[in-house]
BALOBA-1460 file (C-alpha; in Angstrom, 3 decimals):
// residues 365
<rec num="1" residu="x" x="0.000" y="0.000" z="0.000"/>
<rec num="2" residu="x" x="1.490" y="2.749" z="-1.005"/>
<rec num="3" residu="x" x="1.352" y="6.418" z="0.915"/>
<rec num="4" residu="x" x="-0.682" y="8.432" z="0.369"/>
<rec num="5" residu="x" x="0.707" y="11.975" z="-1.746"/>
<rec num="6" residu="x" x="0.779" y="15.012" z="0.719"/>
<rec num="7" residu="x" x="-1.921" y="17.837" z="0.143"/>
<rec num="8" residu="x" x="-0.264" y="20.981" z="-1.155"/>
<rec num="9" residu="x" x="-2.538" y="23.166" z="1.022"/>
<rec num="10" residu="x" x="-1.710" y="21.781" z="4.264"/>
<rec num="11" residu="x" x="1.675" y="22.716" z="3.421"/>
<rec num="12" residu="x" x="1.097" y="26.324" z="2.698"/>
<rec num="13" residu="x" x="1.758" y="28.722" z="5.865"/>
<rec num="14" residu="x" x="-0.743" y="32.025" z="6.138"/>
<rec num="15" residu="x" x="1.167" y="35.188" z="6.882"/>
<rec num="16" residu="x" x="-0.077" y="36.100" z="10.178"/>
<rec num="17" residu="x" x="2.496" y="38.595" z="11.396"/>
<rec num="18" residu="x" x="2.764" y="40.914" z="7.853"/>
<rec num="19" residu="x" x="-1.068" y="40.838" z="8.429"/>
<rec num="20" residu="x" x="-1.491" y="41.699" z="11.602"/>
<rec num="21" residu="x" x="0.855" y="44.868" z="10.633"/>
<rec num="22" residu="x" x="-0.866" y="45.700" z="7.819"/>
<rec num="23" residu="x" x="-4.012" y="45.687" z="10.338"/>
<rec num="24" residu="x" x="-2.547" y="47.870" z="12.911"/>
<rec num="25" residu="x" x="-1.561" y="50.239" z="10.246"/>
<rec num="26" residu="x" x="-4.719" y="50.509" z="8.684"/>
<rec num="27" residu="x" x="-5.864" y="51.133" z="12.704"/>
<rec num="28" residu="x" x="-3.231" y="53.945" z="13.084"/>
<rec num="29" residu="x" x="-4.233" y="55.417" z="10.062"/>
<rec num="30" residu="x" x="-7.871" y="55.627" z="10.585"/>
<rec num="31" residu="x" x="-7.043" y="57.474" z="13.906"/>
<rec num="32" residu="x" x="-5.178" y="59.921" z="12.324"/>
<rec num="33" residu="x" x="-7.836" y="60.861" z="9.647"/>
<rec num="34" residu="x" x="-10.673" y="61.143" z="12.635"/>
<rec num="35" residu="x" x="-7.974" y="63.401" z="15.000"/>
<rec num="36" residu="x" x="-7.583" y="65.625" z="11.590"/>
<rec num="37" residu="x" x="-11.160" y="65.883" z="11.083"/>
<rec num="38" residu="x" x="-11.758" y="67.167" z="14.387"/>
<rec num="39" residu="x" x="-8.867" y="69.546" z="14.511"/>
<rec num="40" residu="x" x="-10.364" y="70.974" z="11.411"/>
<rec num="41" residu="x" x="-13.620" y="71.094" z="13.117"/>
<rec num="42" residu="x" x="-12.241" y="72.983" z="16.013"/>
<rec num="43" residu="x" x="-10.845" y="75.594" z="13.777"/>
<rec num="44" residu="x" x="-13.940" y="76.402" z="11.985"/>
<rec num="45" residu="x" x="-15.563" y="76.741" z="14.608"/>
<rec num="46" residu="x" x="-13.429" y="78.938" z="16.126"/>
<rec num="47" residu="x" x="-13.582" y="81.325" z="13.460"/>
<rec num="48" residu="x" x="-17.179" y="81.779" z="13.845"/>
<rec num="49" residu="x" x="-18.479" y="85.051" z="15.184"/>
<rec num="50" residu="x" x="-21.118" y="84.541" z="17.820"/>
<rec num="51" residu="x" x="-23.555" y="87.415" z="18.571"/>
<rec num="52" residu="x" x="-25.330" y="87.259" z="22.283"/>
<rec num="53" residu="x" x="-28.232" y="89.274" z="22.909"/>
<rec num="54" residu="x" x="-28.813" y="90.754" z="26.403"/>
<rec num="55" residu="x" x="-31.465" y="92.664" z="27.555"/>
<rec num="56" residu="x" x="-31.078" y="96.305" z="28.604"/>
<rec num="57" residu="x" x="-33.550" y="97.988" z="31.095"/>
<rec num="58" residu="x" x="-33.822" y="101.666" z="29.940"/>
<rec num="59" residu="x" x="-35.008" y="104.247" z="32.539"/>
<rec num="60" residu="x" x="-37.643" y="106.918" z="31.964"/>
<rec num="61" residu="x" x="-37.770" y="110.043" z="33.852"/>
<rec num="62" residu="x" x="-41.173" y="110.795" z="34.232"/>
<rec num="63" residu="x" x="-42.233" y="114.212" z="36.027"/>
<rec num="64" residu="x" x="-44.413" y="114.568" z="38.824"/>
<rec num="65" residu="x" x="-45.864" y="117.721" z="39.189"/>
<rec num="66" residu="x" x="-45.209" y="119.678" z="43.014"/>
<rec num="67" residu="x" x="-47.338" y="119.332" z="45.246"/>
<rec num="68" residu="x" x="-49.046" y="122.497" z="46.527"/>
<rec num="69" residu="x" x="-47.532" y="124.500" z="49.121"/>
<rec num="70" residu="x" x="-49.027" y="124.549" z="52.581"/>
<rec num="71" residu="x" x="-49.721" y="127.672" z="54.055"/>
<rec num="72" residu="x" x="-48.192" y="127.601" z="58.203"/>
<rec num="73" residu="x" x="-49.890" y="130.794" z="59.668"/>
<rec num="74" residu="x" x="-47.281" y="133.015" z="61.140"/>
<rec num="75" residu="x" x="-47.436" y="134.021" z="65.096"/>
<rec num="76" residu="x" x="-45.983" y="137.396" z="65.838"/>
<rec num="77" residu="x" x="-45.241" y="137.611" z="69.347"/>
<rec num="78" residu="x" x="-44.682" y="141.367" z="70.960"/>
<rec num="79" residu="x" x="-41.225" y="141.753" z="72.190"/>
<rec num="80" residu="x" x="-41.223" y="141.270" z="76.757"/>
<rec num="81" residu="x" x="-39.935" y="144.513" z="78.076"/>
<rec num="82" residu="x" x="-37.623" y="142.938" z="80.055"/>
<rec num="83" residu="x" x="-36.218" y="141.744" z="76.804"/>
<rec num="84" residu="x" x="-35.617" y="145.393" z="75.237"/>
<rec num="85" residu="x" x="-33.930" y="146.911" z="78.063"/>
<rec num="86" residu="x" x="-31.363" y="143.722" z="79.541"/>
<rec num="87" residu="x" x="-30.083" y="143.524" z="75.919"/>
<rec num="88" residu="x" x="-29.454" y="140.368" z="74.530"/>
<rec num="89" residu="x" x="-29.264" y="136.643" z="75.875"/>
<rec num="90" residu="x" x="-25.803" y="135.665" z="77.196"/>
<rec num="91" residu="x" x="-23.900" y="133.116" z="75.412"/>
<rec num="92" residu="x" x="-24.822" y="130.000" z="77.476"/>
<rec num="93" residu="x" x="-21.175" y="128.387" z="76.728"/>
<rec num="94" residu="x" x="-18.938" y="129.864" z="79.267"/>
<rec num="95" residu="x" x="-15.434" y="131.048" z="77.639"/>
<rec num="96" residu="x" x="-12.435" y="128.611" z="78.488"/>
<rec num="97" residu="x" x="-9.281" y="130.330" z="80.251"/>
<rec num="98" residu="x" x="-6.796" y="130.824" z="77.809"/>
<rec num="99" residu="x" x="-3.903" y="128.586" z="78.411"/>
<rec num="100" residu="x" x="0.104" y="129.350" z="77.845"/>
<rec num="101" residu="x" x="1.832" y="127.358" z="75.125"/>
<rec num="102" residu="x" x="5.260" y="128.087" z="76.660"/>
<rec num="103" residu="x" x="5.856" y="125.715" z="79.849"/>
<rec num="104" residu="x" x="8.251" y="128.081" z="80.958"/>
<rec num="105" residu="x" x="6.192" y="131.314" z="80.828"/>
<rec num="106" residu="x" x="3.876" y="129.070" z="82.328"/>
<rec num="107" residu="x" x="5.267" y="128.405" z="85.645"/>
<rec num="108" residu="x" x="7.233" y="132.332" z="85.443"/>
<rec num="109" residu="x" x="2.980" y="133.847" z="85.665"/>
<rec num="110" residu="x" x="2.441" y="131.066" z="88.331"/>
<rec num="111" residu="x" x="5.443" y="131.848" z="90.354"/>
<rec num="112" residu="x" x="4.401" y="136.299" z="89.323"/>
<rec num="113" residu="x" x="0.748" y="135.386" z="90.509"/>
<rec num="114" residu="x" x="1.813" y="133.816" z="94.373"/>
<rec num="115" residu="x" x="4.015" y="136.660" z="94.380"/>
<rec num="116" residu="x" x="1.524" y="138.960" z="93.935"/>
<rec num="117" residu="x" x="-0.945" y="137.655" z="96.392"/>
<rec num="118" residu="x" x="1.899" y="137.361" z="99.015"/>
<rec num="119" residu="x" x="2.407" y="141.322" z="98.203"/>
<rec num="120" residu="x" x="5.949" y="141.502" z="96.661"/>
<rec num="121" residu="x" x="4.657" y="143.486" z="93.649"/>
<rec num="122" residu="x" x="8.894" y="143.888" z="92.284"/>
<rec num="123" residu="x" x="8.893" y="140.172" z="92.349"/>
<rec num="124" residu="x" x="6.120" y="139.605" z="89.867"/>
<rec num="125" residu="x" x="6.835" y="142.238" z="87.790"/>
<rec num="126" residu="x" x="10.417" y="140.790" z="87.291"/>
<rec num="127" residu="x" x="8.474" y="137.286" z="86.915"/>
<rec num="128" residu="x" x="6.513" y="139.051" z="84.380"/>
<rec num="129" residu="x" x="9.149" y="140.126" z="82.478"/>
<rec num="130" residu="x" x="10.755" y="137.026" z="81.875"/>
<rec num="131" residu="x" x="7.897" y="135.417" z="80.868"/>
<rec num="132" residu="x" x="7.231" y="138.119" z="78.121"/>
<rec num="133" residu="x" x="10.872" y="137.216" z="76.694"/>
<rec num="134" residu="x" x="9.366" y="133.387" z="76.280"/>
<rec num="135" residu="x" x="5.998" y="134.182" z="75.260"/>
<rec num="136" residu="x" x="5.829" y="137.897" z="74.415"/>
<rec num="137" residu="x" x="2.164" y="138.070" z="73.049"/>
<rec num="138" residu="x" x="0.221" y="135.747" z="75.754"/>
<rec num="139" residu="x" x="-2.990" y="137.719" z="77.009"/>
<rec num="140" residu="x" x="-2.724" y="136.051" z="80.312"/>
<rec num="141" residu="x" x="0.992" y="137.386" z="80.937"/>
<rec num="142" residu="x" x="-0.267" y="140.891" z="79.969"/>
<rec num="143" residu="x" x="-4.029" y="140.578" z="82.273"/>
<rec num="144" residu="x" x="-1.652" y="139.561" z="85.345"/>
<rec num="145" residu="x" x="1.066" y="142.547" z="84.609"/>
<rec num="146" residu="x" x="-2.088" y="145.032" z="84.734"/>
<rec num="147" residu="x" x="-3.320" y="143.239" z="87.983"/>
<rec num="148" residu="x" x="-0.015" y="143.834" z="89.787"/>
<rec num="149" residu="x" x="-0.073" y="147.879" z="88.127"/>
<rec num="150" residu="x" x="-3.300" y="148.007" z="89.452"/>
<rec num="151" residu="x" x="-2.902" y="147.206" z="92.819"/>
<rec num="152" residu="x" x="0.276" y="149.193" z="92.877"/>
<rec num="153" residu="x" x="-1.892" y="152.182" z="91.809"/>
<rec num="154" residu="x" x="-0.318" y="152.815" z="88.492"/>
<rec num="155" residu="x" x="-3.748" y="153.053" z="86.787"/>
<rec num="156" residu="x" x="-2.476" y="154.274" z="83.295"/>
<rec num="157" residu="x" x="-0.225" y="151.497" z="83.160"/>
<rec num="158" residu="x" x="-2.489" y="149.011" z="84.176"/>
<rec num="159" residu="x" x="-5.249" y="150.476" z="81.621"/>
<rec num="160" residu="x" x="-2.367" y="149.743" z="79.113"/>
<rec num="161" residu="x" x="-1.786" y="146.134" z="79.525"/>
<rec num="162" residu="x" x="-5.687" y="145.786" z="79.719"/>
<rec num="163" residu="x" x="-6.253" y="147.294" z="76.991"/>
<rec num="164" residu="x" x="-3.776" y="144.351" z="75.119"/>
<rec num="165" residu="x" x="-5.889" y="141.858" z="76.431"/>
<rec num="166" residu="x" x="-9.009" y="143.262" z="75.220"/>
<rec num="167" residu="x" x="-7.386" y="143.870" z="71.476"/>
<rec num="168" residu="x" x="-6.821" y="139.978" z="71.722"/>
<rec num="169" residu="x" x="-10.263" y="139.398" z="71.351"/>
<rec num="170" residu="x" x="-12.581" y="136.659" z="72.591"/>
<rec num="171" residu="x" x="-11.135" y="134.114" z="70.527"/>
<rec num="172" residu="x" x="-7.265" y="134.914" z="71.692"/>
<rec num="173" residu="x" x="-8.012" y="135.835" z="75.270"/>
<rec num="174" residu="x" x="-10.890" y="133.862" z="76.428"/>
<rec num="175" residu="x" x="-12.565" y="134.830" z="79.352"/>
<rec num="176" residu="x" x="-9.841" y="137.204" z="79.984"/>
<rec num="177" residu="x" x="-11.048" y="139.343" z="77.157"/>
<rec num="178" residu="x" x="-14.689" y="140.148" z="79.617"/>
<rec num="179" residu="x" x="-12.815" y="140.490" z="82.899"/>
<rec num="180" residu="x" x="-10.004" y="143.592" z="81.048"/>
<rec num="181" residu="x" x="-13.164" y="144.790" z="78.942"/>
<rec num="182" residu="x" x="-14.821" y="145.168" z="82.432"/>
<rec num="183" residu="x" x="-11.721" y="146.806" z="83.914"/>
<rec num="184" residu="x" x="-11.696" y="149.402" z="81.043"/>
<rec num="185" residu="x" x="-15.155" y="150.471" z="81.202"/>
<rec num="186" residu="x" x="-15.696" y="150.129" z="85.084"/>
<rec num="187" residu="x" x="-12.770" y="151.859" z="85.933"/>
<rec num="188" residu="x" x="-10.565" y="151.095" z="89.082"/>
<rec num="189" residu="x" x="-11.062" y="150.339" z="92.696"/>
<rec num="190" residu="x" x="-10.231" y="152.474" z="94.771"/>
<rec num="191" residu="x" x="-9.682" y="152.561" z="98.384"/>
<rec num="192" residu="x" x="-12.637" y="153.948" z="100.052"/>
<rec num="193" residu="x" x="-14.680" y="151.485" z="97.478"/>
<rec num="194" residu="x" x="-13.761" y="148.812" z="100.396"/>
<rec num="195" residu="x" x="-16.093" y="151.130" z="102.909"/>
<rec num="196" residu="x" x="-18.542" y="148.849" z="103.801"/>
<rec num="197" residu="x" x="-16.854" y="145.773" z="102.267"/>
<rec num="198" residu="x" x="-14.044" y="145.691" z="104.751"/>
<rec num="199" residu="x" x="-13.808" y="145.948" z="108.837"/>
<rec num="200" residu="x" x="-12.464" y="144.618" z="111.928"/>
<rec num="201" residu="x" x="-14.589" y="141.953" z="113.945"/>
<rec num="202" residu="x" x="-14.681" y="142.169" z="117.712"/>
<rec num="203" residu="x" x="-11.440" y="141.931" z="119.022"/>
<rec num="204" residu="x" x="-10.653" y="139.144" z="122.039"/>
<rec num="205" residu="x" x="-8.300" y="139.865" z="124.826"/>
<rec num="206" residu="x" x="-6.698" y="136.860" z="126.724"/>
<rec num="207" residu="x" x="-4.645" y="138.382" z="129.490"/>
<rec num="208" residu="x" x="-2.317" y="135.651" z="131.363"/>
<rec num="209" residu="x" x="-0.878" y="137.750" z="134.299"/>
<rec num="210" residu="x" x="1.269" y="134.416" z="135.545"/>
<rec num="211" residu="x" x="3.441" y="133.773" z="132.470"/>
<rec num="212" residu="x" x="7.195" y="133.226" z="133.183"/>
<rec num="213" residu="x" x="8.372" y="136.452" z="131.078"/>
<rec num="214" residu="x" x="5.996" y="138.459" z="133.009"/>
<rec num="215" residu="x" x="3.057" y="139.987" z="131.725"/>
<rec num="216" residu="x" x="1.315" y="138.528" z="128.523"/>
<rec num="217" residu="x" x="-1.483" y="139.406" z="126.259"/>
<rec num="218" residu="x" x="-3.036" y="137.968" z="123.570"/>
<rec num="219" residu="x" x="-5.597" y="139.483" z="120.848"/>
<rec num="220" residu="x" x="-7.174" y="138.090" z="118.276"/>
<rec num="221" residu="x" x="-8.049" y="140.085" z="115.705"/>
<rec num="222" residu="x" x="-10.972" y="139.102" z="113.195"/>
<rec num="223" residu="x" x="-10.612" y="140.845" z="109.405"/>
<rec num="224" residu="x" x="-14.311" y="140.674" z="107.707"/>
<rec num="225" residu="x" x="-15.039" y="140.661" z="104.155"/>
<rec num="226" residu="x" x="-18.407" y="140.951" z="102.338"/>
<rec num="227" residu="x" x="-19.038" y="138.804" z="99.800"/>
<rec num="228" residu="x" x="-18.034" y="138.605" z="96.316"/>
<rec num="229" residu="x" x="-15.130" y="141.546" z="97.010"/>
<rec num="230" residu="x" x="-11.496" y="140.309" z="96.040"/>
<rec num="231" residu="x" x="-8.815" y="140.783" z="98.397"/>
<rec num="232" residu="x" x="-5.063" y="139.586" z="98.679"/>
<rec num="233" residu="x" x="-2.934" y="139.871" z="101.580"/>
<rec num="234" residu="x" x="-0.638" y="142.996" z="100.235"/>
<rec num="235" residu="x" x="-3.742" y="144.973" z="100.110"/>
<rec num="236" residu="x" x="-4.149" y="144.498" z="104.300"/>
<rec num="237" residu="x" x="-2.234" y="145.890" z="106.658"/>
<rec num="238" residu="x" x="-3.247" y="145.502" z="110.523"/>
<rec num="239" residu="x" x="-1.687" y="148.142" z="113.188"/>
<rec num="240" residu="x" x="-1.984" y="147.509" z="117.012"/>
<rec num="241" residu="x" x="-1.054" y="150.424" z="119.202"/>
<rec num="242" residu="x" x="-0.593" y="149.283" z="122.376"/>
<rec num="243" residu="x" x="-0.487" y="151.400" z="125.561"/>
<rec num="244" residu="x" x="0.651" y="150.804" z="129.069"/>
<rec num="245" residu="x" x="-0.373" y="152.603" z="132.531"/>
<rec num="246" residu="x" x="2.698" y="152.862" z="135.655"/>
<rec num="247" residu="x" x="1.944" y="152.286" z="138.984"/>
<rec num="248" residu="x" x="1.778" y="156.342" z="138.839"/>
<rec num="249" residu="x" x="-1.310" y="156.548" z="136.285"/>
<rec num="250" residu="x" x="0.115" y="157.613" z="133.637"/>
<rec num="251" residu="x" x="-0.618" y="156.291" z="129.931"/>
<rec num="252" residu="x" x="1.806" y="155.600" z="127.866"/>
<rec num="253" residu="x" x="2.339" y="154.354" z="124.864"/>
<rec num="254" residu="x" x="4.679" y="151.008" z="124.007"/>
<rec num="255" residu="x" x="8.281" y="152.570" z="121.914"/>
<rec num="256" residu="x" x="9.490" y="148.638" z="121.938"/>
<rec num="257" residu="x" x="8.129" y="147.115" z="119.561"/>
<rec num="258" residu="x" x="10.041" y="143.549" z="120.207"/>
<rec num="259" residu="x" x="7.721" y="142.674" z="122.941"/>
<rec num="260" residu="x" x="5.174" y="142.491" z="119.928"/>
<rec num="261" residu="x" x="4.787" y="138.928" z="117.886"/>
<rec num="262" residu="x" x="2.211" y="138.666" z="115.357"/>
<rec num="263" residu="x" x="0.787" y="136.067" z="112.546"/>
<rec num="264" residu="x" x="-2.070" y="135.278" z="110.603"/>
<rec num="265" residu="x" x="-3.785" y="132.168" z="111.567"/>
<rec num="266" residu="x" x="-3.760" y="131.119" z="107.806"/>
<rec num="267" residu="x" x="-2.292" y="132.103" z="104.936"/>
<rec num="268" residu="x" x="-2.822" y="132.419" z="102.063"/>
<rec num="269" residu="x" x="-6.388" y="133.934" z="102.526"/>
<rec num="270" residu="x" x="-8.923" y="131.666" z="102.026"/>
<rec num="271" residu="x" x="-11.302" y="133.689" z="104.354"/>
<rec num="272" residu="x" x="-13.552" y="130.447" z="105.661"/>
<rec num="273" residu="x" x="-16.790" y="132.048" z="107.118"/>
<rec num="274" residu="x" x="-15.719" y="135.657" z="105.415"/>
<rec num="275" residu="x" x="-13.237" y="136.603" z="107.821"/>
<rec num="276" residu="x" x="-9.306" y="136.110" z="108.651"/>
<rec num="277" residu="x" x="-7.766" y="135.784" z="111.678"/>
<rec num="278" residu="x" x="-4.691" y="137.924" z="113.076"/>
<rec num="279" residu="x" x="-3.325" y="136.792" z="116.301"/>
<rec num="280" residu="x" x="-1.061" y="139.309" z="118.156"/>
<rec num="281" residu="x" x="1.143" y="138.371" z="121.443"/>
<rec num="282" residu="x" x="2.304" y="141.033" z="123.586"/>
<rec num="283" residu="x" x="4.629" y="140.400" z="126.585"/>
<rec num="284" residu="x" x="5.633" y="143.089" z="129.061"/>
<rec num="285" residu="x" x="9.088" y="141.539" z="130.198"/>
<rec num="286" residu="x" x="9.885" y="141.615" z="134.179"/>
<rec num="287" residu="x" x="12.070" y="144.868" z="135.175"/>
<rec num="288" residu="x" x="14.146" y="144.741" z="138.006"/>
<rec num="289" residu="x" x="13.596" y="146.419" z="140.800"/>
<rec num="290" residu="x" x="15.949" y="149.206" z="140.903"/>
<rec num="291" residu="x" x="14.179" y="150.141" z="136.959"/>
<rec num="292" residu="x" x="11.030" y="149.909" z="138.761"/>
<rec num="293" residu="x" x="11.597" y="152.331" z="141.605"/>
<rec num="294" residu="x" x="13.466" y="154.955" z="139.009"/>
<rec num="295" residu="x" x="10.403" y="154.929" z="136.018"/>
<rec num="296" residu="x" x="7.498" y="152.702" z="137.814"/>
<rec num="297" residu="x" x="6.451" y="149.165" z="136.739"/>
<rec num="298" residu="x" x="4.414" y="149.223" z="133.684"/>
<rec num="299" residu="x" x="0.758" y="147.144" z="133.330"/>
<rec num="300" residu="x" x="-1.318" y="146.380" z="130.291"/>
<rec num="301" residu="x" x="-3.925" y="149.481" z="129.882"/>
<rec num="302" residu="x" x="-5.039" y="148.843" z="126.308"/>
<rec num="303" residu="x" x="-4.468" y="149.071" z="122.685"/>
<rec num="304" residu="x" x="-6.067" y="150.950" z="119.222"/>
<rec num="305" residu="x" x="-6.553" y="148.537" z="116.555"/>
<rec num="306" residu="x" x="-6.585" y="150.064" z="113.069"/>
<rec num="307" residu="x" x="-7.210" y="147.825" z="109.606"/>
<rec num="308" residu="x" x="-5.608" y="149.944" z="106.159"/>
<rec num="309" residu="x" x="-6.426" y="148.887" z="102.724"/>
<rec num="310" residu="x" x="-3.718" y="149.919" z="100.507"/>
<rec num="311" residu="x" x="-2.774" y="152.517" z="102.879"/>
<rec num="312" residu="x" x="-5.935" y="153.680" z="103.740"/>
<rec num="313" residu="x" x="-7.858" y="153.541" z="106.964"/>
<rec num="314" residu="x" x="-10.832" y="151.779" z="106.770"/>
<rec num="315" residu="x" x="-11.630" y="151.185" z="110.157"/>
<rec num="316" residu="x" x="-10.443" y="151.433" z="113.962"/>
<rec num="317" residu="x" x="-10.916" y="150.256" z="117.127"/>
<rec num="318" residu="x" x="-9.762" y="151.718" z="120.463"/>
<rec num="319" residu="x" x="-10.029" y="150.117" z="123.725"/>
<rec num="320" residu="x" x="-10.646" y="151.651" z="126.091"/>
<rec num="321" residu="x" x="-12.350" y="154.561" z="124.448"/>
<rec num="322" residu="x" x="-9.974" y="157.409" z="125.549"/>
<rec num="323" residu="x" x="-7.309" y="155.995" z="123.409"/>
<rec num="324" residu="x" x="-9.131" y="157.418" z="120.326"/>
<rec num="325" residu="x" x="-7.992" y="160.700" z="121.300"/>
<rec num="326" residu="x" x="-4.106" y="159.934" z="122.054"/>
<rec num="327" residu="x" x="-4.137" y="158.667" z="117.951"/>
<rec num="328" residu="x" x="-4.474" y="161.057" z="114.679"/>
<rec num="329" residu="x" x="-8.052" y="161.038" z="114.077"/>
<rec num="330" residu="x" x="-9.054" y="159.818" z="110.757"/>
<rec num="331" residu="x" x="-12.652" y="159.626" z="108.597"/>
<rec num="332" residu="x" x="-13.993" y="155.518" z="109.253"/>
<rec num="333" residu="x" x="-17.459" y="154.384" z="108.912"/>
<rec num="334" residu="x" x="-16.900" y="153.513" z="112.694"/>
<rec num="335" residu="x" x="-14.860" y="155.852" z="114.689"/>
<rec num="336" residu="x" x="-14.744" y="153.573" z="118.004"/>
<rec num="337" residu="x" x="-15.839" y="150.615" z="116.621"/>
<rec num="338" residu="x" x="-16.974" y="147.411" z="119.537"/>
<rec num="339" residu="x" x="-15.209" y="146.933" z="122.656"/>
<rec num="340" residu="x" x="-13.474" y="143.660" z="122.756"/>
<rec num="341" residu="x" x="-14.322" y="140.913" z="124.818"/>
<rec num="342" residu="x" x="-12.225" y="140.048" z="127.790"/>
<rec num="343" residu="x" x="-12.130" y="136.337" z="128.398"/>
<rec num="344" residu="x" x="-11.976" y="135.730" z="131.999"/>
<rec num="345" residu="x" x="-9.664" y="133.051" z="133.537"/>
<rec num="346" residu="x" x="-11.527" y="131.616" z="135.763"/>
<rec num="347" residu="x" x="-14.333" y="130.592" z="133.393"/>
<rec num="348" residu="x" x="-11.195" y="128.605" z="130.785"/>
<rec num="349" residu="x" x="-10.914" y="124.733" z="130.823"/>
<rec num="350" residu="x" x="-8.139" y="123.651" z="132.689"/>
<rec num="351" residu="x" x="-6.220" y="122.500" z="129.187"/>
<rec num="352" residu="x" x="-6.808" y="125.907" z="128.067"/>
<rec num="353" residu="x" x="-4.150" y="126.806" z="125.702"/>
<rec num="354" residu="x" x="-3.051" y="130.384" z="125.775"/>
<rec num="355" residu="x" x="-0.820" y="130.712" z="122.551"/>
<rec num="356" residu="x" x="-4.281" y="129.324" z="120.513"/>
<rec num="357" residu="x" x="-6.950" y="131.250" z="122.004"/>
<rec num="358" residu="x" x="-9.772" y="130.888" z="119.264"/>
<rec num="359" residu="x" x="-12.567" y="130.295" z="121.659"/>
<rec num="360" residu="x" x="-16.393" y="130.616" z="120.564"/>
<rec num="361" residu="x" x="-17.730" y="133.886" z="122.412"/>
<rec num="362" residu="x" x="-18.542" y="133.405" z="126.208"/>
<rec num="363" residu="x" x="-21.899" y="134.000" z="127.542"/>
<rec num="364" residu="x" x="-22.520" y="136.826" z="129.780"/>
<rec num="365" residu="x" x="-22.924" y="135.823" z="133.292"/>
């Protein structure tokens, strides 16, 4: 039995891999063309012009006529006659003190101001005068430089410095610029303005007969001020005139004026219950006894009180009366004035303390 012959188609091999490239190209290829025709795509329409309609409101103005005026019926009032004759209304805001730019001026018108009231006028006008060289044009140096002229008595000068303030004007000088307008058209105090405003209170006598430098006595003097009046301790000037009697009766009057101390109670003024206080200690030393049988022992007899304001007499008291005549005589409101009050040891605490007698009055028994 012979073989059978092969089959020529079993021997023939199929391409595979040259058609499985020819497959993937044909793949690659059709990809390209469909990523070209959408590139193109994308161009055209990018070159398209797109028009987008929007809506615009529009606004019309559309006029309303006015409305008609309403009549308000006017009330005329007749004018108060207090009104017409006290002038206007005051400004209800009060004006501010005018304040010093220049620290040091500042504390020169302080330290002028403390001068002043403490009566060394030369002081605070050389206080003054520095502060002008630091702040030349300051209303308040130039208001206190006419207060210290003033009180001095140089009126024209004073006027002068015033009369700077008051070209300062309200908005430059404050409330200074009512008080110097006041000064120019008021004019000046003058002494016997105080008549009336000024006086001595009842004078108090403490006589201490036992004290170890012999015999002592104290006064206390009241000063008495009305109300509302300005007064600064250079303007005051208290003089006690005291007088002794010898064991031979005769007055005299004291030539030693050591055996006198004196001092205000407080200082500066601030006159508490509208008066001041002056407290005066007199002490008759001991003589020996050879000076007392040649001119007599002296005793207290009693003293003349008289209160000056700026070197005028405003008032005097002499006690005991007769003393009024051994003095100049001069034109008060109250020639004698009271008669002091005598306190009486035996009617003292025990811890009574002579050098502060400022005792309430004592009743009269």
């Amino acid at each position: 039995m012979q073989p059978a012959a092969p089959d020529p188609r079993r021997d023939r091999k199929i391409p595979v891999f040259p058609l499985a490239c020819w497959l993937l190209g044909i793949v690659v290829l059709c990809q390209l063309l469909i990523a070209g025709i959408a590139l193109g795509h994308r161009f055209d329409a990018a070159r398209e012009v797109k028009v987008i309609e929007k809506e615009v409101p529009k606004y019309i103005t559309v006029e309303t006529p006015a409305p008609p005026p309403i009549e308000v019926p006017v009330i005329v009032r007749s004018p108060d006659p207090a009104e017409i004759f006290s002038g206007p209304s005051p400004d209800p805001s009060p004006l501010a003190d005018p304040e010093i730019a220049d620290a040091r001026a500042e504390r020169l018108v302080n330290e002028a101001r403390q001068a002043r009231v403490a009566g060394d006028m030369g002081m605070a006008i050389l206080k003054l005068e520095e502060a002008m060289v630091h702040a030349e044009d300051e209303p308040v140096i130039h208001y206190e430089m006419g207060l210290v002229h003033e009180q001095m008595g140089v009126f024209d000068t004073a006027a002068m410095y015033y009369e700077r303030v008051f070209q300062a004007g309200i908005s430059g000088a404050g409330k200074l610029y009512e008080l110097a307008a006041a000064k120019l058209r008021d004019g000046f105090d003058q002494p016997a303005d105080m008549l009336g405003k000024l006086s001595l209170g009842r004078v108090r006598v403490f006589r201490d007969a036992n004290h170890r430098d012999g015999e002592r006595v104290v006064l206390t003097v009241p000063v008495q001020k009305a109300p509302g009046v300005e007064v600064t301790a250079g303007d005051i000037e208290i003089i006690v005139t005291f007088f002794n009697r010898t064991d031979r009766g005769e007055i005299r009057q004291l030539q030693d004026n050591s055996w006198v101390e004196q001092n205000w109670v407080s200082l500066p003024y601030d006159w508490a219950g509208g008066e001041e206080i002056l407290r005066m200690s007199y002490t008759i030393p001991r003589d020996d006894p050879r000076h007392e049988h040649l001119f007599g022992s002296l005793r207290y007899y009693g003293q003349v009180v008289t209160l000056l304001y700026q070197d005028e007499v405003l008032d005097v008291q002499a006690w005991p009366r007769d003393l009024a005549a051994r003095i100049p005589r001069h034109s008060t409101h109250d020639e004698f004035g009271l008669p002091p009050e005598f306190f009486d040891p035996g009617l003292l605490p025990p811890d009574f303390d002579p050098d502060n007698p400022l005792l309430p009055s004592l009743p009269d028994f």
